[in-house]
C-alpha positions, 0 to 999 in steps of 0.5 A: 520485519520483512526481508528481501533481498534479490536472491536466497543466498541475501536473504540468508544472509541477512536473516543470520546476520540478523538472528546473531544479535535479536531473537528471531522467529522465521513466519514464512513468506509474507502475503499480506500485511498492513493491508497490502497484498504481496504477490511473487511472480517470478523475478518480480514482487508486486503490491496491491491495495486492492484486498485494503479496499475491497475488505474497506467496502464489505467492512462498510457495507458498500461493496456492491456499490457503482463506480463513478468518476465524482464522489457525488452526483453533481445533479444532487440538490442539498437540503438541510437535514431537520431530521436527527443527525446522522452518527458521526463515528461511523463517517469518522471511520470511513476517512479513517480508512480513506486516509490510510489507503490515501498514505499507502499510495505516495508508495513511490515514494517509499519504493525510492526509499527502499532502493536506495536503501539496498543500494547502501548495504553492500550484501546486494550485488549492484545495479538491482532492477527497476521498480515498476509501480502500476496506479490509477490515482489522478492524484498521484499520476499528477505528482508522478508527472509533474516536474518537481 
């Protein structure tokens, strides 16, 4: 479990709260988890999947590879492969992966959770700060700016 709050004095709060009722045990500040890195800056907290993917890429033996804005090179001629299949699992894996560092992205999503969670406990003064989220993926620039 992790626990934040926007000051000390809720955070130990909530931790005594907390540890009145469940067995606790206090492994520091949080740096990263789920694959997802977690910097404190001064007031703020900042998330990254950066660590996910670069452990993703040395974990496939892909991290040198070269950034292109397509997955495959549109000039690239298919032909039917009359060789032995390639392995299956390894690719399995791959989207594996992908698909998780795709569900950690609609993180906007959970960060209005999250808000709007801290807005219903009244240990947390009120109005907290903006929630500032940074990303690069067409698709979610899409969602963010559409209008539904």
């Amino acid at each position: 479990m992790i626990i934040f709050g926007t000051g000390q004095d809720q955070v130990d709060l909530t931790k005594k709260f907390l540890s009145s009722r469940f067995s606790m045990k206090e492994i520091g500040e949080a740096d990263i988890i789920l694959g997802i890195r977690i910097k404190h800056e001064s007031n703020d907290i900042s998330i990254s999947q950066s660590y996910y993917i670069e452990k993703m890429l040395k974990k496939f033996n892909n991290f040198d590879c070269t950034l292109v804005s397509t997955p495959m090179d549109i000039n690239e001629k298919l032909r039917p492969n009359n060789g032995h299949a390639a392995p299956q699992h390894k690719y399995y894996r791959m989207i594996g992966c992908l698909k998780y560092a795709s569900i950690v992205q609609a993180t906007g999503m959970e960060a209005e959770w999250l808000k709007s969670l801290i807005l219903e406990i009244p240990l947390w003064s009120k109005p907290i700060a903006h929630i500032s989220i940074r990303c690069d993926s067409a698709a979610t620039l899409a969602k963010a700016y559409s209008q539904i």
